[in-house]
N, C-alpha and C positions, 0 to 999 in steps of 0.2 A: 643218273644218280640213284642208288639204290635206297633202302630203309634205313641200312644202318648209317649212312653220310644222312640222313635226312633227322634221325632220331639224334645226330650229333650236332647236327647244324640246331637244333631246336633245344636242346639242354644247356648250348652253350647261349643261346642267345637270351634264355631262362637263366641261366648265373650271370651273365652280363644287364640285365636287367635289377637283378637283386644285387649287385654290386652296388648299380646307379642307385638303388631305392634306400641299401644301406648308406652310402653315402650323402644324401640328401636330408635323411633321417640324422645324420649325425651333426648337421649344420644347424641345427634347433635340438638343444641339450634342452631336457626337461627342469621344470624348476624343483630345488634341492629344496624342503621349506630349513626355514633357520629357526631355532629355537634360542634367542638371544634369551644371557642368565643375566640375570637383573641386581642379586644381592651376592656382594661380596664381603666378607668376613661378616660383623655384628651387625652394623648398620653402613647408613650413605658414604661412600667414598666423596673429595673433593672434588673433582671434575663433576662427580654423579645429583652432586647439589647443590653444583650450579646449572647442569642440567634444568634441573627440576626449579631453580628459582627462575628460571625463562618459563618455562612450562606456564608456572601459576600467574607471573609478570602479562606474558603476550594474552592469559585466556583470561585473566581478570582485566584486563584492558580489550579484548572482542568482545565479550558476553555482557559489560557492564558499561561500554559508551551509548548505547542505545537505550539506556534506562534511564540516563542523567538527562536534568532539564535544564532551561536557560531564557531566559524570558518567556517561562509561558508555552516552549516548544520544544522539542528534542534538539540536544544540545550539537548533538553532530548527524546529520543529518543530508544526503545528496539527492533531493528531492528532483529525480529530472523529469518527471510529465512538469512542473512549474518551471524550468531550468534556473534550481537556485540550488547554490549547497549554501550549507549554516556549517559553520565550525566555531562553536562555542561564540562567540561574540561575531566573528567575521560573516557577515553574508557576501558569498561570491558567485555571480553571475557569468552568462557566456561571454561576457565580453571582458570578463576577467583570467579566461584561459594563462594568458603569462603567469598570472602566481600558479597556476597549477604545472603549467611545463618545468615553472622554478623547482617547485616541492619536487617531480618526478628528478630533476636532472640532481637535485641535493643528493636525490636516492641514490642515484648509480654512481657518482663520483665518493659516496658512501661507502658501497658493496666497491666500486675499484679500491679504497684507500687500505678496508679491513681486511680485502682478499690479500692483497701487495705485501701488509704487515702478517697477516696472522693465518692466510688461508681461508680455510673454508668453517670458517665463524658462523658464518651465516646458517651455512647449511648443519653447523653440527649442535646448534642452540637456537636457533629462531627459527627456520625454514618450518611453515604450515604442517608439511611431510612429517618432520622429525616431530614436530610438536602433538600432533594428534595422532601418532605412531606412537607413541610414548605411551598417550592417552588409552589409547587400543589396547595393547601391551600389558596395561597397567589393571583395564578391567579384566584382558584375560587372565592373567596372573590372579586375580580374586574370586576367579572364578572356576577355574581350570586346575590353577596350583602352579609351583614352580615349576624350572625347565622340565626338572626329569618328570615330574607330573605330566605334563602336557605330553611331552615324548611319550610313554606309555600308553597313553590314553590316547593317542592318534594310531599306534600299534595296536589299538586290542577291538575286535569286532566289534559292531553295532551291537549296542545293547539298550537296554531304557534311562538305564542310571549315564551313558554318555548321549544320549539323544540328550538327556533333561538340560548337560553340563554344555552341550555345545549351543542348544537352543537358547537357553539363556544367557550363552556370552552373545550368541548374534542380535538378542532384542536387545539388550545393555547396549550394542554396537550401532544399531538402529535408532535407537532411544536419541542417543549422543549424535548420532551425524542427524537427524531431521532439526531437533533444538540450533544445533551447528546452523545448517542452513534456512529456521527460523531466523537466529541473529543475522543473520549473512543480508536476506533480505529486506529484517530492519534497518540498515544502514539506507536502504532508498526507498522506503514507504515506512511512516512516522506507526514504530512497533507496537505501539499500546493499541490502534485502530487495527493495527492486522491481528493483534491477538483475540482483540471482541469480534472481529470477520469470523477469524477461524474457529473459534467456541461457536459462533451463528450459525458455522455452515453456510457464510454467505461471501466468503476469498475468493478473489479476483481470479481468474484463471492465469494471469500471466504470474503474479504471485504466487500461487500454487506451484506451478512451474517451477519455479525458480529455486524454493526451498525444497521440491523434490531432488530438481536436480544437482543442485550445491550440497543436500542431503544424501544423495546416491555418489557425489563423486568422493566426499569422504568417506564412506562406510567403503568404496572399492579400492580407495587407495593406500587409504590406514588400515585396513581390516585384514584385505587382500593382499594387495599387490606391493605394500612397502617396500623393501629395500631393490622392488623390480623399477620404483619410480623414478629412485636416483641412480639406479644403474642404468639405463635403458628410457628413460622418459627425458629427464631431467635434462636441459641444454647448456645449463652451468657446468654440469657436471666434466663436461665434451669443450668447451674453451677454459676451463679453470688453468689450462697450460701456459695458456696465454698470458695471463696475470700474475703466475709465478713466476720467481727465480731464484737464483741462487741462494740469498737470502732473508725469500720469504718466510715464519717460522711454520712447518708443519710437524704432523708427528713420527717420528723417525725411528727407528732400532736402531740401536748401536752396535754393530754387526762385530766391531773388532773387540769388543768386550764381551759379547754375550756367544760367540760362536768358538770352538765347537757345542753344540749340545749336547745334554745330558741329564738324568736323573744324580748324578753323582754317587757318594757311599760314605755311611756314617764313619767310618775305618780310615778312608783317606780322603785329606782335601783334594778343591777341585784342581788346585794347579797340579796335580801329584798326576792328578788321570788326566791330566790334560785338555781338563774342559773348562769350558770359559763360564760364566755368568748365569746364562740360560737354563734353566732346570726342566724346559719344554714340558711344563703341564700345561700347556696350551688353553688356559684361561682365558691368555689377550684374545683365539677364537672363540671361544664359548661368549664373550659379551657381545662379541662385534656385531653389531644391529645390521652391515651386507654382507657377514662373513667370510671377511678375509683376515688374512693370515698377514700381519703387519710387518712381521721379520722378512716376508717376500720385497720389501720396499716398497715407495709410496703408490698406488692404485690411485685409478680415478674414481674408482668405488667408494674408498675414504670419503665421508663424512667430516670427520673432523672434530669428532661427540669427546674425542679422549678418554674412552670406557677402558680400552687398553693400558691409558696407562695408569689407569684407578687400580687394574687386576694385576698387573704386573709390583706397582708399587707393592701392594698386598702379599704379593709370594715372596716378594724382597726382606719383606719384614718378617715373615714365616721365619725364611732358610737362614736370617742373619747376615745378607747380604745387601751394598748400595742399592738407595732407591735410585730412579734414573732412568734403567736399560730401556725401557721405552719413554719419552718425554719429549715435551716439545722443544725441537732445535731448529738449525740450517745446515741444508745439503754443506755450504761452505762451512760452517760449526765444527760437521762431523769429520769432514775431512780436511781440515787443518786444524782439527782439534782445539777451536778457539775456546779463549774461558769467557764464563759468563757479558762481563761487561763487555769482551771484543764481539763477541756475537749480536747484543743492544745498539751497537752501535753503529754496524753494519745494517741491523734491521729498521733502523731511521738512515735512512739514504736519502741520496735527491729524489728519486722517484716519488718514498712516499714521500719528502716534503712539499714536490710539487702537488700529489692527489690531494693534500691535505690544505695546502694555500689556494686552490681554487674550491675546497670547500668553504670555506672559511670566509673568502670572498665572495660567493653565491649567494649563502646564509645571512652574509650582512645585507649582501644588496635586497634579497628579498625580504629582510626586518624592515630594510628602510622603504623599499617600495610601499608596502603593506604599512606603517607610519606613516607614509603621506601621502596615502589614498584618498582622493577628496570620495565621501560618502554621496555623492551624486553624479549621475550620468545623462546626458541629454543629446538626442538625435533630431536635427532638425529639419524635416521634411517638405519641400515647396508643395502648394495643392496644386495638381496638372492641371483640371477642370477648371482654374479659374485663375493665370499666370497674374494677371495684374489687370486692373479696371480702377474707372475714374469714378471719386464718389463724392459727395455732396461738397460745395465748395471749392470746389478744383481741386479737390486730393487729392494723389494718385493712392491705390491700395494695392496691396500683395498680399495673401492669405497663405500662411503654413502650417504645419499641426509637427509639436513638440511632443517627443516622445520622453518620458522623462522619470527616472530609475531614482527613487528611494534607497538607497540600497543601506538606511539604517532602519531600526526595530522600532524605531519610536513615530506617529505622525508628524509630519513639518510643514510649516507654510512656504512660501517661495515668489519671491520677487523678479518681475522680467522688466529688463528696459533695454531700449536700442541703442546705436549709435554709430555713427558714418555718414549721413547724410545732413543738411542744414534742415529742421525740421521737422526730423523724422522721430515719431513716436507710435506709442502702443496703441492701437483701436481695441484691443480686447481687456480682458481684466488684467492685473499687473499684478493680482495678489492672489494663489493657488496653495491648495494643499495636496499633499497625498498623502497616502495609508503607509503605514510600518512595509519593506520590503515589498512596493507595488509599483509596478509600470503604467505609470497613467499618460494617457493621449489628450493632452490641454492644444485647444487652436488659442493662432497667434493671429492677429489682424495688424501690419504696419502701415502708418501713414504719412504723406508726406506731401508737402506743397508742390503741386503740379506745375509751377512755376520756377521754381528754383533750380528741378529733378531733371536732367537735361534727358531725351531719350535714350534706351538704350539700359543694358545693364550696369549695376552697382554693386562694390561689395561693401555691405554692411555686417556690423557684430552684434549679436544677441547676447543678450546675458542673463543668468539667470542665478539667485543668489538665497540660503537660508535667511529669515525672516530674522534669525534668532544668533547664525554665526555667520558673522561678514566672512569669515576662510572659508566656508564652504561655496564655493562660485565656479562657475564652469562659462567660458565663455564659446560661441560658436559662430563660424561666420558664415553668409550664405551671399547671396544676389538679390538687390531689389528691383525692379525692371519699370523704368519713366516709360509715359507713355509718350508717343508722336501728336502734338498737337497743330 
């Protein structure tokens, strides 16, 4: 093999290599940043305020349950080093797990029933993302300027005047997600004690923790990474297909009115040139918070925010043309052209009837569960070290220790008496209190005629009952063990 076979074997295996590297490179597109446009025409469009009455709804409801009280304590509160949460009157304990599987399973036959009807509701008005994305957005924009502001000013070298302007949107950014994950970790250590901690300089390290990093994952998610979260993070995002159908209402382009596009001409109408509807000033992009382009059909990028069809209506009423072209319909809407009411009526089907009738029945069962919760809990434990012994008289005795759950805010006393055996009664005290939400360990001593008790195991009922409400009673049953005489 000479040089020049050797000099070709090596050039070519050098472009065959940058081929692979071009190729490789090209399966990670870099990210485009968006500069979503906030205000269209004078002020708020409709969709865009109701937007924003979720915004102030969900963060006046985060930032403000941790401030409200309720006997003396934080009203809502999931204190788990004690393992109790408080919800405004209710205290619930680990052994009340069911209502909380109840509230979780309410949730998601929730998010099934609104996805089925209306899509992705969730994600384009409530979802944490879009809400503190909004919030991000909203300081930049007060700080930076509007779109084309920001666009500019990401284009023009480092200077001191855009040091000042970016420095100060990311403290504003900072500011807002540490307070964020202040509240975040009042919800499970009582906020007013972590606020005197943290002025002390004397916060828990796990606390610490906690609001840093619920502090950092908002500042990277709103700040940063937004519309990367629901395209690429986001697991909803990747089954919402699931939960559609035919339909379900999302936001649509009406492709066979608005297409061909065009600018048009003041000289001739649109039917004259042949174009439809669409005047393609591409506004519905310019709002779109993951920038897409809605006339391409539904994406799973869609959010669901309807900023598009706030801009769209907006140009509609410019040119003197139907509002509409973008609006919320159904795939079957569009193509069989249903009018309003046929389309409503398809959009209450069996499905959502069914997601809706097992709501419905959930929420009741767990009203009434939670209505007839007796406010008391009792576990009743035998003592190993001492099964059963004979005591003065010929009694026989059995020793157990009651564990025994308060689980209202006020103190109470409480009554124990037995029953199952001919004679059998309490050797310990019969009349106990405990403290507001406290688990107290009271011994039990039973006794009973050693005569009558044949050897062997028994099963007897304990009971144990408020002083003050005969319905408040919990009965338990255990073994009392006769001895061999």
């Amino acid at each position: 093999m000479n040089a020049v076979d050797e000099g070709r074997k090596v050039q070519e295996a050098s472009t065959s290599a940058a081929r692979q590297a071009d190729a490789v490179e090209s399966l990670y597109a870099k990210r485009v940043e968006i500069y979503p446009r906030q205000k269209i025409g004078s002020g708020l469009a409709w969709f865009q305020k109701w937007r924003w009455a979720a915004v102030w709804a969900t963060q006046i409801v985060f930032y403000g349950l941790p401030w409200l009280m309720w006997n003396d304590r934080q009203a809502v509160l999931f204190e788990l080093t004690a393992r109790r949460f408080y919800i405004f009157g209710l205290v619930l304990w680990p052994q009340d797990i069911v209502f909380l599987t109840g509230i979780l399973i309410i949730a998601a036959f929730a998010l099934f029933l609104f996805t089925a009807v209306g899509g992705r509701l969730w994600c384009g008005y409530a979802c944490p993302q879009t809400v503190y994305s909004e919030i991000f957005m909203w300081i930049e924009r007060r700080i930076e300027g509007d779109r084309t502001r920001r666009m500019l000013l990401d284009r023009e070298p480092m200077s001191a005047r855009k040091f000042l302007l970016k420095a100060g949107k990311h403290a504003a950014w900072i500011a807002a997600s540490l307070w964020t994950g202040y509240s975040f970790v009042g919800y499970f250590t009582p906020i007013r004690e972590l606020g005197a901690e943290l002025l002390a300089l004397q916060i828990g390290g796990w606390s610490a923790f906690w609001i840093l990093f619920y502090g950092f994952a908002t500042y990277g998610n709103a700040g940063w990474m937004r519309e990367q979260v629901c395209k690429y993070m986001c697991p909803y995002a990747r089954f919402q297909s699931a939960m559609f159908d035919q339909d379900t209402l999302i936001i649509t382009y009406d492709e066979a009115r608005g297409e061909p596009r065009g600018a048009g001409s003041r000289k001739k109408s649109r039917a004259e040139l042949g174009l439809g509807d669409c005047v393609d000033c591409g506004l519905c992009v310019q709002v779109c918070p993951t920038g897409i382009d809605i006339r391409n059909g539904l994406q799973y990028e869609c959010i669901g925010c309807a900023a598009c069809i706030d801009a769209c209506n907006h140009t509609m009423d410019k040119v003197g043309l139907p509002k509409g072209l973008v609006r919320y319909s159904t795939t079957n809407a569009m193509r069989q052209a249903l009018d309003s009411g046929a389309m409503w009526q398809r959009v209450f089907r069996p499905r959502v009837l069914v997601y809706g009738g097992f709501l419905l029945a959930i929420t009741i069962a767990l009203a009434a569960a939670l209505a007839l919760r007796v406010p008391l809990k009792v576990d009743l434990i035998r003592d190993r070290g001492a099964l059963a012994r004979e005591a003065d008289g010929g009694q026989v005795e059995n020793v157990y220790r009651m564990q025994v759950s308060n689980t209202t805010e006020a103190r109470r006393a409480y009554l124990v008496s037995a029953a199952g055996l001919p004679g059998l009664a309490v050797g310990s005290e019969t009349r106990f209190e405990v403290g507001p939400a406290v688990v107290a360990s009271i011994p039990l001593r039973l006794l009973a005629d050693g005569e009558q008790v044949a050897p062997g195991s028994h099963k007897v009922t304990v009971e144990v009952r408020a002083e003050d409400d005969a319905g408040v009673v919990v009965r338990e049953t255990t073994t009392f063990i006769g001895l061999r005489r």
